[in-house]
matplotlib code that plots the C-alpha trace (Angstrom):
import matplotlib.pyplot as plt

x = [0.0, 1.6, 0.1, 0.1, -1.2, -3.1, -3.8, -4.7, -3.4, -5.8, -4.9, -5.6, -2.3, -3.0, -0.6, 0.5, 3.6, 4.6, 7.0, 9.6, 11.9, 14.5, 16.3, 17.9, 16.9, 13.6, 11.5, 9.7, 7.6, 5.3, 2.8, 1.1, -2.2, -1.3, 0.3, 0.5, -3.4, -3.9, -2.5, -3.8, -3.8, -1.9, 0.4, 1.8, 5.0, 4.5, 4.2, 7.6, 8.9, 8.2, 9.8, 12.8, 12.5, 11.3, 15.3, 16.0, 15.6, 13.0, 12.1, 13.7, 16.6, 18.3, 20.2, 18.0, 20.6, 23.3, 22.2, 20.6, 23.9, 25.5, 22.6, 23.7, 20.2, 19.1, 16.4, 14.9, 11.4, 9.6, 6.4, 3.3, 0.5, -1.0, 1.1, 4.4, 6.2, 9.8, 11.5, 14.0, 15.9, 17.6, 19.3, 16.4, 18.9, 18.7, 14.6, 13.6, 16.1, 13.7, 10.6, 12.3, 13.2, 10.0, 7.4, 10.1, 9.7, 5.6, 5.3, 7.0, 9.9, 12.6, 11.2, 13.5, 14.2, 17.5, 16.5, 13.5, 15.8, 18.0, 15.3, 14.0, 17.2, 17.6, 14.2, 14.6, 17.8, 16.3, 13.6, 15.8, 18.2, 15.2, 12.7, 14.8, 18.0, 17.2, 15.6, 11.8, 12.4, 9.3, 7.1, 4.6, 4.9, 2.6, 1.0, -0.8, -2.5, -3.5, -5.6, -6.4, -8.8, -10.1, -8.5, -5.2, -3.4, -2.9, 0.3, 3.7, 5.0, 7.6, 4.4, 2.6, 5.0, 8.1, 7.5, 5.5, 8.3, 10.5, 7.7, 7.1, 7.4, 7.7, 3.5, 2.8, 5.4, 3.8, -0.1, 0.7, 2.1, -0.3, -2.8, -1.5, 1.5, -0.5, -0.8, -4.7, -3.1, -0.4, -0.1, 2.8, 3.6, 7.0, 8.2, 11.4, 12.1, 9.4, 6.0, 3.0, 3.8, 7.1, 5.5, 2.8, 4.9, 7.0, 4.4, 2.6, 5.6, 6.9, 3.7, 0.9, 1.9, 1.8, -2.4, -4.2, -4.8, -7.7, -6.8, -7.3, -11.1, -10.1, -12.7, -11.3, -13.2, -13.9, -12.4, -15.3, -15.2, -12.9, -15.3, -13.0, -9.5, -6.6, -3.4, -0.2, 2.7, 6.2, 9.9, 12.2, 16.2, 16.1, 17.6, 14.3, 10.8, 8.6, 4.9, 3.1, -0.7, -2.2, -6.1, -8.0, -8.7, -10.0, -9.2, -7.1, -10.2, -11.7, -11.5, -10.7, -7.5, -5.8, -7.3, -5.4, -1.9, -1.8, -3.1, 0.4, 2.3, 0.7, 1.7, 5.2, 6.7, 10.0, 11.1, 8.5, 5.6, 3.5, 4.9, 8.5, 8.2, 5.8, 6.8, 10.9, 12.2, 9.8, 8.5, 11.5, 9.2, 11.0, 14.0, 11.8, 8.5, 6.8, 3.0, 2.2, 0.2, 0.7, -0.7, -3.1, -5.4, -7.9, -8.9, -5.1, -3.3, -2.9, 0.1, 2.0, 5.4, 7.7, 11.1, 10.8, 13.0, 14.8, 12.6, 9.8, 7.1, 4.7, 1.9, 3.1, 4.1, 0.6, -1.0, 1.2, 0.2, -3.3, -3.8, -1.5, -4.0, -6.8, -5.7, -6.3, -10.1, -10.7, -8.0, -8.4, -5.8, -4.1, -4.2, -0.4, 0.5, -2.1, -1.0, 2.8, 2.1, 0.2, 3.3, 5.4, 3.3, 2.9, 6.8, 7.6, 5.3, 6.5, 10.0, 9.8, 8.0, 11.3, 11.8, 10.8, 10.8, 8.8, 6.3, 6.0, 5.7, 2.7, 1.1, 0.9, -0.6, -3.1, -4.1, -4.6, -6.8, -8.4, -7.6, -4.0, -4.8, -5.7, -2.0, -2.9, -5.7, -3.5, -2.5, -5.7, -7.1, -4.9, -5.3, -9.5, -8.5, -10.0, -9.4, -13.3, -11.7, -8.7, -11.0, -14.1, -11.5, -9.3, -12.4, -13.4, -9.9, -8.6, -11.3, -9.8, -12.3, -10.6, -6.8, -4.5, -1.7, 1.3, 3.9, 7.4, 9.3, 12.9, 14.1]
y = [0.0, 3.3, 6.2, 9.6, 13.2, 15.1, 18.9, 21.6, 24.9, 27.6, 28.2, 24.5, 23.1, 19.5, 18.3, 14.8, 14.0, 10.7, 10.1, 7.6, 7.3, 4.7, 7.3, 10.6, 12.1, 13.2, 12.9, 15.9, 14.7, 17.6, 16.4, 18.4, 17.1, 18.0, 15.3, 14.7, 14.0, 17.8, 19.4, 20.7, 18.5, 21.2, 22.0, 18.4, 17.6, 20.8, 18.5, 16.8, 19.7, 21.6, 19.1, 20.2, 23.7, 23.4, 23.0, 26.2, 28.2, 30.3, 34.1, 34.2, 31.8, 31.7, 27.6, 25.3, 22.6, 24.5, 25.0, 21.9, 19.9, 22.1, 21.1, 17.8, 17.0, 15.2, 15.7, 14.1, 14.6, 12.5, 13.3, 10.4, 11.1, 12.0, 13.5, 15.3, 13.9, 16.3, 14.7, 15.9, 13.9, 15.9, 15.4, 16.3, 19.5, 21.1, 20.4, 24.3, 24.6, 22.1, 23.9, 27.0, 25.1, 23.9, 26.9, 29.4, 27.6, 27.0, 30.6, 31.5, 30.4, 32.0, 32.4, 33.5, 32.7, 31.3, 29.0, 28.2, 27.5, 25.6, 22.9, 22.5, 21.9, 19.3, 18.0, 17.3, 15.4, 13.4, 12.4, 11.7, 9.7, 8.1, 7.5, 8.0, 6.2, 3.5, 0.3, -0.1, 3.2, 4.3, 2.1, 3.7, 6.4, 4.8, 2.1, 4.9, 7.0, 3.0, 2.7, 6.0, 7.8, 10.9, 10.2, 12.3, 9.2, 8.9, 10.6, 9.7, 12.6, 13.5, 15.0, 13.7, 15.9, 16.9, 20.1, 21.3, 21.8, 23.4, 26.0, 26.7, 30.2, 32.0, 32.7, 29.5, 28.4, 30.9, 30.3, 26.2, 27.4, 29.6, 27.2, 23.9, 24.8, 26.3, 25.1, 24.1, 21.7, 19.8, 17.3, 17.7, 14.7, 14.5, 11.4, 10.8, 11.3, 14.5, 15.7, 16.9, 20.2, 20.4, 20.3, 22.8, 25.2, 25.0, 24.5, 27.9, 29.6, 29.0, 27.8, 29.8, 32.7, 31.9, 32.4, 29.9, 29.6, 29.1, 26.0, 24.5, 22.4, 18.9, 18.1, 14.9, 13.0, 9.5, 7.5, 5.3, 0.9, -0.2, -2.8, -3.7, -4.7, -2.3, -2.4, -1.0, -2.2, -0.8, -1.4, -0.3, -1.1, -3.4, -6.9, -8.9, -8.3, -7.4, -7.4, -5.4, -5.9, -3.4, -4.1, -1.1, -1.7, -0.4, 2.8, 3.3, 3.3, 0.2, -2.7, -4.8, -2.5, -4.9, -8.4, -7.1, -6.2, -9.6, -11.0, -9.6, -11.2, -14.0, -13.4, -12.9, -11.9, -13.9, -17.1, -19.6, -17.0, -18.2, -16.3, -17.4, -20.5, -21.7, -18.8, -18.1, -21.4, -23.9, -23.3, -20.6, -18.3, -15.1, -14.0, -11.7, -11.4, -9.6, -8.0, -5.1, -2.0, 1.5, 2.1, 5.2, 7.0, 6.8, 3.8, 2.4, -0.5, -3.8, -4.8, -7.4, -6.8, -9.4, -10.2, -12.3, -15.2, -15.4, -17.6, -17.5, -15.8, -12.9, -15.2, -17.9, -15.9, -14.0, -17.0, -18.5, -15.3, -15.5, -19.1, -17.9, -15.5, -17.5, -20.2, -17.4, -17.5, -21.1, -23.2, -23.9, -21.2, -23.3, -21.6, -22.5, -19.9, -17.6, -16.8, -16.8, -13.9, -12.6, -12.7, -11.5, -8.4, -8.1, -8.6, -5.9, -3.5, -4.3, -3.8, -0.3, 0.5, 0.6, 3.4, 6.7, 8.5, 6.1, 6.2, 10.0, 9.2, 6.7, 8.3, 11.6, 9.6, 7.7, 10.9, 12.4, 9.0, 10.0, 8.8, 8.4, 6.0, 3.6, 2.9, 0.6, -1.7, -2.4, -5.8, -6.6, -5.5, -7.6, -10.7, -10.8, -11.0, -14.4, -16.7, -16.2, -12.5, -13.6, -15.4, -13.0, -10.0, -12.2, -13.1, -9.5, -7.7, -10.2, -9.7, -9.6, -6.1, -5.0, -4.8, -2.7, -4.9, -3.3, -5.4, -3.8, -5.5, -5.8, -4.6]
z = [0.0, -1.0, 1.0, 0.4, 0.8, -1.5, -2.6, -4.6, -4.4, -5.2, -9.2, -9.6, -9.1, -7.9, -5.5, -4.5, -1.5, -0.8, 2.3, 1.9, 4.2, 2.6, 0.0, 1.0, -2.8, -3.6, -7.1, -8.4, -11.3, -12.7, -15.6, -17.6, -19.6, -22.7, -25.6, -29.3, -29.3, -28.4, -31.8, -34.6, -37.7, -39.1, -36.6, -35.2, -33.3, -30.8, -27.7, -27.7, -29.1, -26.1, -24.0, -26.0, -25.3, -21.6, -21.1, -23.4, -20.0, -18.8, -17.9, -14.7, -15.6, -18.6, -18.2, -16.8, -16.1, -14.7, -11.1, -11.0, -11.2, -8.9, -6.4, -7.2, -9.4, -12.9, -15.0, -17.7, -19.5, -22.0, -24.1, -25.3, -27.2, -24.2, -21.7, -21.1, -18.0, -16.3, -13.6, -11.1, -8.5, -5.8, -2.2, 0.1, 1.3, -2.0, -2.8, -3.1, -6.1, -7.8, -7.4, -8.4, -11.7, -12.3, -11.5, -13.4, -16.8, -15.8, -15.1, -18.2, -20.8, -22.3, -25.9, -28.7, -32.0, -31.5, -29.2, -31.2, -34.2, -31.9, -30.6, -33.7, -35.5, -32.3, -33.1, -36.9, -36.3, -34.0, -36.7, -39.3, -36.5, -35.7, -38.3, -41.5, -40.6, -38.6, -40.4, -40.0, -38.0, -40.2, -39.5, -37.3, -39.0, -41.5, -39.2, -37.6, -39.6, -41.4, -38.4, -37.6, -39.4, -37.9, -33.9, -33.1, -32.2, -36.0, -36.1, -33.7, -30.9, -33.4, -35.7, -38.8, -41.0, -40.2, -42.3, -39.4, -36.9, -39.7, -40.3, -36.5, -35.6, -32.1, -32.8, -32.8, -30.1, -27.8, -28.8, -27.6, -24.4, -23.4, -23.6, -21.9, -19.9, -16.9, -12.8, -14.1, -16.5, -14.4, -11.5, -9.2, -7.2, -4.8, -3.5, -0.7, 2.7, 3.2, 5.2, 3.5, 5.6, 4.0, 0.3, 1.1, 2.3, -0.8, -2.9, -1.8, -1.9, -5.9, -7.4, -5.6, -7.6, -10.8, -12.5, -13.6, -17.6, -20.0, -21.3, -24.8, -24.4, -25.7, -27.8, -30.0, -33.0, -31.7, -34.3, -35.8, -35.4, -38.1, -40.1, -42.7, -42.7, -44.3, -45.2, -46.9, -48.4, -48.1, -49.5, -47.6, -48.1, -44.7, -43.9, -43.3, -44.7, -41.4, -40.6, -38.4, -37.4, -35.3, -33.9, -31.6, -28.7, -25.3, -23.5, -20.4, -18.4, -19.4, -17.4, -21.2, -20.9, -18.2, -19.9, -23.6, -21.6, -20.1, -23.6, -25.0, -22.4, -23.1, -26.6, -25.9, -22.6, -22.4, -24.3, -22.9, -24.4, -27.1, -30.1, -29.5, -28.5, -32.2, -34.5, -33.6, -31.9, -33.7, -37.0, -37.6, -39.2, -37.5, -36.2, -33.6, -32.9, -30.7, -29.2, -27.2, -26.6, -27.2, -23.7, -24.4, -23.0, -25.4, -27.4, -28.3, -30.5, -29.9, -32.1, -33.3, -35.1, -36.3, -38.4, -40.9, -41.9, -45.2, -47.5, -45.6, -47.5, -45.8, -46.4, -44.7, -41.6, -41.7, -41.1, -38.7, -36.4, -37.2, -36.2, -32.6, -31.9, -32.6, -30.3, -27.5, -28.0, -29.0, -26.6, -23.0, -20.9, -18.8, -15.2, -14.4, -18.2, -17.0, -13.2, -14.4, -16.9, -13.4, -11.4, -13.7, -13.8, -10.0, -9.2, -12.0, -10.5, -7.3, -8.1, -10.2, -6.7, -5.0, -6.9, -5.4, -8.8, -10.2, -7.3, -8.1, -12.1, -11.5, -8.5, -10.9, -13.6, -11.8, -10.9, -14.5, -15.2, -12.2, -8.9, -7.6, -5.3, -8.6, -7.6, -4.9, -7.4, -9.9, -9.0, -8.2, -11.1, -13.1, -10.7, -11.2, -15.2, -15.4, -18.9, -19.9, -19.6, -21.9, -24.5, -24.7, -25.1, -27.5, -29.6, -30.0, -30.5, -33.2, -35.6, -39.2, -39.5, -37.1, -38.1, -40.1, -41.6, -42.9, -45.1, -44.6, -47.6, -48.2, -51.2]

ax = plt.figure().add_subplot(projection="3d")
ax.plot(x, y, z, "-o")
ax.set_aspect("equal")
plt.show()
């Protein structure tokens, strides 16, 4: 059980302080409610650009790393399609140095051109490091707008276009801020050896200043049931021809949500997993092979990506996943396969508990979903997942309607 305190200061800031007395750092996570899934078709990539240029420095202090490293801190940040997530770790003497960090750049950043042309430069690399030069480093980059129609999940963080970012201007830089980077729009939660009274205090002092925001309404399409399948075909100058198959499935808020992660570890968590064990060490069919979800929000992916063997056609190996997922509906689940994927979850979540910064990362997102004490249910929710559960979900979330199949061929 991981308890904690909870509040929100009076511009909306909401505030979450876990005491744990085993590390002398402390984690300072600060969310803010705002991801890919809240540009403008037009205007994509501004997100995890942001992250970028949340380190350019801010109105009241021009390097944002500098006296963090001489108070002996890190940071880090990373942007989703539905969030943006900065971390600090500091020595618990040295905390008020973090939330002078953080509410600077939430009160205001440092805009300017140059450092506008800078992060973007940074960012454009990155996407051609990425996407361009990597092989299959594309391949989302068409899987999702295959399944994605009118939902914003259709494009990666990175954007849709990369023409977007290289036609950014200050404007628009400043328009995005103003209306998601705000105290209304973020969760702060602080994890390590600390009281509630401790947080307030500092809290109040940096935060409680800065004015709450009219924030961007999020008012997304809902993207309509697929009801026939689709797919694409690329060549690409890569080793092995590759497949991917991506099916929709439930939101984060569905109970389904927990029944199709433990479907994937089913699917191919570890060498004794289902997709290894017939499709890599077996029949030979792939070099690697693997199924997971894209963990959103709003209704997500359930995906299956795999290397192909040399000589083995893309028919053949299509059909040799299709009759592996079919066996999850139609087969008995044996209990022993089902409870191992279950305590594999439960140590794994128990372990990146140890963590105090990742304490503060989940407690601030269980929050966004709704509750931060959802922390505390999610073993349990994944231990009621009964095989009925596995089968009825299976039956529905395999559906051939219901997949988008791209055929990454090798040239």
């Amino acid at each position: 059980m991981i308890k904690f305190d909870r509040f929100i200061l009076e511009n909306g800031l909401k505030v979450i302080v876990h005491n744990d007395t085993s590390t002398t750092m402390v984690a300072v996570n600060i969310l803010y409610n705002v991801g890919a899934r809240d540009e403008s078709p037009d205007m994509t990539g501004f997100a995890h650009l942001f992250e970028h240029l949340m380190f350019e420095g801010s109105k009241n202090i021009p390097s944002f790393d500098t006296p963090l490293q001489l108070a002996g801190g890190e940071n880090n940040a990373y942007t989703t399609n539905d969030i943006t997530n900065y971390y600090i770790t500091i020595p618990k003497e040295n905390l008020e140095t973090a939330f002078w960090l953080e509410s600077d750049r939430m009160l205001s950043l440092g805009f300017s051109q140059k450092k506008l042309d800078i992060q973007k430069s940074v960012v454009i690399e990155e996407y051609n490091q990425r996407y361009l030069n990597q092989p299959y480093g594309d391949a989302h980059l068409y899987l999702r707008p295959l399944a994605y129609k009118v939902h914003p999940y259709q494009w990666a963080t990175i954007g849709k276009d990369i023409s977007h970012i290289q036609n950014a201007n200050l404007e628009n830089v400043k328009d995005f801020f103003e209306h998601h980077y705000a105290p209304n729009s973020a969760i702060l939660s602080v994890a390590g050896n600390i009281t509630k009274e401790e947080i307030e205090s500092l809290a109040i002092k940096w935060f409680g200043p800065i004015k709450r925001k009219e924030i961007a309404e999020r008012n997304l399409p809902k993207e309509p049931k697929q009801t026939s399948k689709r797919t694409l075909k690329l060549e690409r100058n890569v080793p092995f021809d590759a497949i991917y198959k991506a099916f929709h499935m439930s939101s984060r808020h569905n109970s389904d949500y927990n029944v199709a992660d433990l479907i994937s570890d089913l699917l191919s968590n570890g060498k004794s997993s289902r997709l290894y064990q017939q499709l890599v060490k077996e029949k030979q069919f792939f070099s690697s092979i693997d199924a997971y979800i894209t963990g959103d929000i709003d209704e997500g992916l359930f995906i299956i990506s795999g290397n192909i063997m040399k000589g083995i056609s893309i028919d053949t190996a299509e059909a040799a996943i299709e009759n592996e997922l079919k066996k999850i509906y139609t087969d008995k689940i044996d209990d022993y396969e089902l409870n191992k994927v279950k305590n594999k979850f439960e140590s794994v979540h128990q372990f990146g508990q140890l963590s105090a910064m990742n304490k503060a990362m989940d407690l601030a997102y269980q929050e966004l979903l709704g509750d931060a004490n959802l922390i505390n249910h999610e073993v349990e929710n994944y231990r009621n997942v009964s095989a009925n559960d596995i089968k009825r979900v299976a039956s529905q979330l395999f559906d051939a309607n219901n997949c988008s199949t791209l055929y990454y061929i090798a040239k």
